[in-house]
C-alpha positions in Angstrom: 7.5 -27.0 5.9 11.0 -26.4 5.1 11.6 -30.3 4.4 8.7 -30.6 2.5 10.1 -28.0 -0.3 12.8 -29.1 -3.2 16.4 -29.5 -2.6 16.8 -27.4 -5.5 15.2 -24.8 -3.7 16.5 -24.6 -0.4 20.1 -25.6 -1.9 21.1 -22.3 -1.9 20.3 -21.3 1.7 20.9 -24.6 3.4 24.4 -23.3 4.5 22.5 -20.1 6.0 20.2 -22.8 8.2 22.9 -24.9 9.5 24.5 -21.7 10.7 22.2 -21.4 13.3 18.4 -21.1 14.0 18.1 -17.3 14.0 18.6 -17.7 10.3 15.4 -19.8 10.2 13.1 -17.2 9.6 15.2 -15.4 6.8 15.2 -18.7 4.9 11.3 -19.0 5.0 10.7 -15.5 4.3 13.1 -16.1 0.8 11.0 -19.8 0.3 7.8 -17.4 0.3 9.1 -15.0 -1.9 10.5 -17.7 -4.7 8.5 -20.5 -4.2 4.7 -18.9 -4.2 5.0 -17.0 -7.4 6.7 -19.8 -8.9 4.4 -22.3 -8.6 1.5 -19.9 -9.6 2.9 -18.9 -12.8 3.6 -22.8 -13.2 -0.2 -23.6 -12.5 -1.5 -20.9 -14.8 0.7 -22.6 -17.6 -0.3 -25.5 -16.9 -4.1 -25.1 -17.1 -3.6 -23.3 -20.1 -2.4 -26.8 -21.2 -5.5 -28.2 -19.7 -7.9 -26.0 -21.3 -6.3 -26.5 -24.7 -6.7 -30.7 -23.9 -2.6 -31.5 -24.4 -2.8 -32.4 -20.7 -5.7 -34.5 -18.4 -5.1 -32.7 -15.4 -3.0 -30.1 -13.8 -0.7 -31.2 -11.6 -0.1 -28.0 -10.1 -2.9 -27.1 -8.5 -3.8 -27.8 -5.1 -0.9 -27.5 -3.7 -1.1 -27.1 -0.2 2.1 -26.7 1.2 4.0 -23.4 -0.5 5.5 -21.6 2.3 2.9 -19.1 3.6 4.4 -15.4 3.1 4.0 -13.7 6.4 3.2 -9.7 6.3 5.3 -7.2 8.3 3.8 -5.5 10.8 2.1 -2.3 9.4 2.7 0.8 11.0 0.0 3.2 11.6 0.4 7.3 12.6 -2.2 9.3 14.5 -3.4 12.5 12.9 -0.8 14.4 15.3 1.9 12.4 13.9 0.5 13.4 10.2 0.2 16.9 11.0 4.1 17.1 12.2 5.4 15.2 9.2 3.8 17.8 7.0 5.2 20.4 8.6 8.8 18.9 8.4 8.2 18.6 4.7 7.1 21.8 4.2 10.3 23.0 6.2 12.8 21.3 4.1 12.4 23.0 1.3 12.4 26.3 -0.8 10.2 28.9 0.6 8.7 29.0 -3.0 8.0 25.6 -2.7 6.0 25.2 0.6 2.3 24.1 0.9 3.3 21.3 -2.0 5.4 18.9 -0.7 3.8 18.7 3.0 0.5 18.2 1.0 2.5 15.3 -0.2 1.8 13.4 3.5 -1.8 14.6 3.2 -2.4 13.2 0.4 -0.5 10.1 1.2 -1.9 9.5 4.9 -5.2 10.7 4.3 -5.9 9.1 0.8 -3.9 6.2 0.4 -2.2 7.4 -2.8 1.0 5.5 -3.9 4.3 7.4 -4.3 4.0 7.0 -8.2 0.6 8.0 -8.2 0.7 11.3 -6.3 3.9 12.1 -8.7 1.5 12.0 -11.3 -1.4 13.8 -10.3 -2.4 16.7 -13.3 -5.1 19.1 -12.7 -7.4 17.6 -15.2 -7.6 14.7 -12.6 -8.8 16.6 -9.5 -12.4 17.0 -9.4 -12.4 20.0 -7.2 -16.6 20.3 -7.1 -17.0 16.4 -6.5 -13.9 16.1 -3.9 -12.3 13.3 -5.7 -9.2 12.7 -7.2 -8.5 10.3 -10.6 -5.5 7.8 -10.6 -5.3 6.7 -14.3 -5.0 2.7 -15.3 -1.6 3.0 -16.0 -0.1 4.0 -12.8 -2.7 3.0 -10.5 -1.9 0.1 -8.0 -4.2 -2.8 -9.5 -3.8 -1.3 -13.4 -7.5 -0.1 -13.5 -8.4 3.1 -13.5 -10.2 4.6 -10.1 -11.4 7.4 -8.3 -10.3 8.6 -4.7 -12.3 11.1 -2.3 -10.5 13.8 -1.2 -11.6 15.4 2.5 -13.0 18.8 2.4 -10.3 20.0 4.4 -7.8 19.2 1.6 -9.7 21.1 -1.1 -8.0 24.6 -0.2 -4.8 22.7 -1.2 -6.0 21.0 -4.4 -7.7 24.4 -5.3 -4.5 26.2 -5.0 -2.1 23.9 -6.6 -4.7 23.6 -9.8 -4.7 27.2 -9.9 -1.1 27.4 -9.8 -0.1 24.6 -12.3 -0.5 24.7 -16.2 -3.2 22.5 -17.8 -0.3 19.8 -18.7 1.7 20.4 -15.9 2.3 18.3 -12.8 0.7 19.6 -9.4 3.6 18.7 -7.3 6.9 18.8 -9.4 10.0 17.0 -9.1 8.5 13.6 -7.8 8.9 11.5 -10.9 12.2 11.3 -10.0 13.5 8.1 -8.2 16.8 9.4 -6.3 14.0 11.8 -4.9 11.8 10.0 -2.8 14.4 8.2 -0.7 16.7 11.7 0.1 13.2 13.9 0.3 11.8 11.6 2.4 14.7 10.6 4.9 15.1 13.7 5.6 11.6 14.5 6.6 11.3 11.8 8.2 14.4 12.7 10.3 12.9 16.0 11.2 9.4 14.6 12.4 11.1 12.3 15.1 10.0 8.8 13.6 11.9 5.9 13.4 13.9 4.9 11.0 12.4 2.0 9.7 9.3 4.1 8.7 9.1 4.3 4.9 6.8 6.2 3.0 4.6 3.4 2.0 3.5 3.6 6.1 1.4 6.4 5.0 -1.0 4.6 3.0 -1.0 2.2 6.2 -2.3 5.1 8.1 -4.8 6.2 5.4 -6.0 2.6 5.6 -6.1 2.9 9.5 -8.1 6.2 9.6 -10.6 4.9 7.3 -11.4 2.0 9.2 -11.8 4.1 12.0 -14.1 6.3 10.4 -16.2 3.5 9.7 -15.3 2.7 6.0 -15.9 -1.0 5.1 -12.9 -3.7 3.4 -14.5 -3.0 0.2 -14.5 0.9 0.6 -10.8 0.8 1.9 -10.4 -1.6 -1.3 -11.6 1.0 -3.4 -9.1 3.8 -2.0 -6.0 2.1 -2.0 -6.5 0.2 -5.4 -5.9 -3.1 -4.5 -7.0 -6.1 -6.5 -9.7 -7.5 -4.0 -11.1 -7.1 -0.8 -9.9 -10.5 0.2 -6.1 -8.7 -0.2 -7.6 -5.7 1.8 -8.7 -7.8 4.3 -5.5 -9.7 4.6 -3.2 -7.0 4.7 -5.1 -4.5 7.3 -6.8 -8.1 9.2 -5.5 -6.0 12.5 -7.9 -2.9 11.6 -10.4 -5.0 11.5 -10.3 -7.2 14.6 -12.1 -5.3 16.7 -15.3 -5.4 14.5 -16.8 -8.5 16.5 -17.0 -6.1 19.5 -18.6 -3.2 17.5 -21.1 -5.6 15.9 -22.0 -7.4 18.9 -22.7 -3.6 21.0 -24.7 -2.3 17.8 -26.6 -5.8 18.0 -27.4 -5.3 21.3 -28.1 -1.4 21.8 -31.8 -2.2 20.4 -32.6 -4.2 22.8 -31.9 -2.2 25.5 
């Protein structure tokens, strides 16, 4: 793979693959990174080209051998695990403050939100009689705008903070700010005995993980987390859903007895 890309390319981290092999994968990983969306922003101009007839063809597409990017291993919590990081965030701040920033992890573990999407929750988005929450277009994941069910068990929270917060107002205040996210959440994360390569983004891994296992399908955990198709879903959580052969293959079988 690696000999099959340009020197131009791999110029810059040919020193780093002489050094040794254990550098190997470091040097793929950065091909991934560069080459792929290179040569798809490449392909779309070129087809443009095609479609207006300046070119016969477009040489770009088809390519078959763009280093594949490989997907870290996502890291899932159990509802114990939830429960304890909530607390912790509820501990490390003001006693004025509690009950908002542990409903942070909720919100984040149990319905996928994004970091920049929970910062910009308004009450005008919670939809406390339907359970669902609205992400607008412009700072949801895949730019469209989309709703996201809330579990009963969270509506107490939602209720409270609506109640509490102006019209206009943010419901949980202070989290549009950068510099935040990474001292808030070291910290909590710190207190709740997890390691350290656990980043906040993990809790939208584990909203993804308890959906699955409440039965939700690729398309409904689509839905949730906001991500541009169900082929992505699928991709990214493929280790959710493994164990779907068994589960079709019992449920084919209980009728017959």
């Amino acid at each position: 793979m690696l000999q099959s890309a340009p020197t131009w390319v791999l110029g810059p981290h040919l020193n780093s693959c002489n050094q040794g092999s254990e550098r190997m994968h470091d040097v793929v990983i950065i091909l991934a990174r560069t080459v792929r969306p290179a040569h798809y922003d490449l392909q779309a101009v070129l087809q443009v080209a095609v479609d207006d007839y300046r070119t016969p063809c477009n040489p770009a597409s088809g390519i078959k051998n763009c280093p594949a990017l490989s997907h870290r291993k996502n890291v899932y919590l159990t509802y114990e695990q939830v429960e304890k990081e909530s607390r912790a965030a509820d501990e490390h701040h003001l006693k004025q403050q509690r009950g908002r920033y542990g409903f942070v992890i909720y919100i984040a573990a149990y319905m996928g939100l994004l970091w920049s999407e929970t910062a910009t929750l308004r009450p005008g988005g919670v939809d406390l009689e339907a359970g669902r929450v609205r992400i607008r277009a412009e700072v949801s994941k895949n730019g469209r705008e989309r709703s996201v069910g809330d579990p009963r068990y969270m509506y107490e929270r939602f209720r409270a903070l609506t109640l509490k917060t102006g019209s206009d107002g943010l419901l949980i205040p202070d989290l549009t700010e950068p510099k935040n996210q990474e001292s808030w959440f070291l910290t909590v994360r710190r207190k709740a005995g997890l390691n350290e390569g656990f980043v906040f983004h993990n809790l939208r891994h584990s909203a993804a993980s308890f959906a699955v296992s409440a039965g939700a399908s690729v398309k409904a955990v689509q839905n949730m987390l906001g991500q541009s198709s169900a082929a992505m879903t699928l991709d990214v959580y493929s280790d959710l859903f493994d164990t779907d052969v068994d589960a079709v293959a019992e449920r084919i079988e209980s009728p017959r007895g």
